[in-house]
C-alpha positions in Angstrom: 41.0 115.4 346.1 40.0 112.5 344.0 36.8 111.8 342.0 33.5 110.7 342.7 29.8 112.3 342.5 30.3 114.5 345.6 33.6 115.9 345.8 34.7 119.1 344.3 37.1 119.4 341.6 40.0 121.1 342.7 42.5 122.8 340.2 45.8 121.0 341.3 47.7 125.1 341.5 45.1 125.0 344.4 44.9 122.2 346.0 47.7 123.5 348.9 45.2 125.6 349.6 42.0 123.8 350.0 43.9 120.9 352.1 45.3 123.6 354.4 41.3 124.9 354.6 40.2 121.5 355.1 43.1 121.1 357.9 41.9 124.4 359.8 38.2 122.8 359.7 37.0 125.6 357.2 34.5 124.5 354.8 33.4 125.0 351.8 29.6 126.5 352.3 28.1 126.0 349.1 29.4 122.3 347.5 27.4 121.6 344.6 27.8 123.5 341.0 26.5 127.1 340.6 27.8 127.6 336.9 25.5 125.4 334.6 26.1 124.9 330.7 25.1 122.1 328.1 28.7 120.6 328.7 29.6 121.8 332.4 28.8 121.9 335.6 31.1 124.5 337.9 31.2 125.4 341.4 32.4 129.1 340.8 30.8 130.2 344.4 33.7 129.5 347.0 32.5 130.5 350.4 33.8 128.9 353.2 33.9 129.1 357.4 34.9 127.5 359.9 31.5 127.5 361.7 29.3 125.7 359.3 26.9 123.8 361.8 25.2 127.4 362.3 24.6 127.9 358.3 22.2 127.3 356.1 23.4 127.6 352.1 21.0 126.7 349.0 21.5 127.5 345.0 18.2 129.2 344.2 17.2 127.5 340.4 16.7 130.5 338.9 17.6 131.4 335.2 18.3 135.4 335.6 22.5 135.3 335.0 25.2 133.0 333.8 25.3 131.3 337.1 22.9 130.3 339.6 22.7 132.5 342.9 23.6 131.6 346.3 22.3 131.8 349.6 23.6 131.6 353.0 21.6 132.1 356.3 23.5 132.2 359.6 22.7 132.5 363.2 24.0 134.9 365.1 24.3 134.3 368.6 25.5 136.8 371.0 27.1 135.6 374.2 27.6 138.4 377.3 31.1 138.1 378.4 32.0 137.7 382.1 34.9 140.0 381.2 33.9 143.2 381.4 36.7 145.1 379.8 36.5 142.9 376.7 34.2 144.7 374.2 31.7 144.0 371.5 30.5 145.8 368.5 27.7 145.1 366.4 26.4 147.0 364.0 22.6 148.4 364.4 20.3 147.6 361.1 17.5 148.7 362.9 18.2 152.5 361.8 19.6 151.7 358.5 19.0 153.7 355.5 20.1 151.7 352.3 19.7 154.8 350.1 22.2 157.2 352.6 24.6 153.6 352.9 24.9 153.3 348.6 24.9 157.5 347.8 28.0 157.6 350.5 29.9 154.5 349.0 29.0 155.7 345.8 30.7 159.4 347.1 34.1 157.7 347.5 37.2 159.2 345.6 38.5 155.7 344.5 40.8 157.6 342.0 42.1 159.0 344.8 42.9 156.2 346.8 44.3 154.5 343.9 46.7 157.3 342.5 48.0 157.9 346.1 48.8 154.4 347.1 52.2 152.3 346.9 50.4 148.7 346.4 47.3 146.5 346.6 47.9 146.4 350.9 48.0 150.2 350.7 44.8 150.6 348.5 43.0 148.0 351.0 43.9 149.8 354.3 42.8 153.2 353.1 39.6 151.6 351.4 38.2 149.6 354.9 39.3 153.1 357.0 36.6 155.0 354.7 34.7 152.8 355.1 34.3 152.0 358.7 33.7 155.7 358.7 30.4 155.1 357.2 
């Protein structure tokens, strides 16, 4: 991933990675630096997809944390299957109550999840079955 003014600096531990990415046709969303000092510039935002033609990312030039924030916009479009025993779910936000969502993920045992797991995969699974619950 060699130099010039638009590419992105790739640690060389990484690069595997990011060609593999770049192979599949995922892309990095946000491309230009979100970390700012008096002596660097980092990208430290790594979002990528493989559907980037229906995106829209930005760096909002704000000065309220170390970095500058990101933002993505994408457009959802729904298709209606033919096949009628394939199913879709999407979630409703029409009825959605922030304050109910953040007081139950904020009910979670984690300790409890954590002490009775064997392992990072185990600690995952349980965490995305409580949570689909909500």
């Amino acid at each position: 991933m060699g130099g010039g003014e638009n590419s992105l600096a790739v640690p060389t531990f990484l690069s595997g990675i990011v060609d593999m990415l770049h192979s599949n046709n995922v892309l990095p969303i946000i491309t230009k630096p979100t970390r700012i000092t008096n002596y660097t510039a980092t990208l430290i935002d790594h979002i990528y997809s493989n559907n980037t033609n229906q995106m829209i990312s930005g760096i909002a030039t704000i000065d309220i944390s170390d970095h500058l924030p990101s933002t993505i916009s994408s457009v959802l479009l729904i298709y209606q299957y033919k096949n009628k025993k394939s199913k879709r779910f999407l979630r409703d936000y029409r009825q959605f109550d922030s304050e109910l969502y953040l007081q139950e993920i904020k009910a979670i045992d984690r300790n409890t999840i954590y002490i009775e797991s064997n392992g990072l995969n185990e600690i995952a699974a349980k965490t995305m079955s409580i949570l689909q619950l909500i």
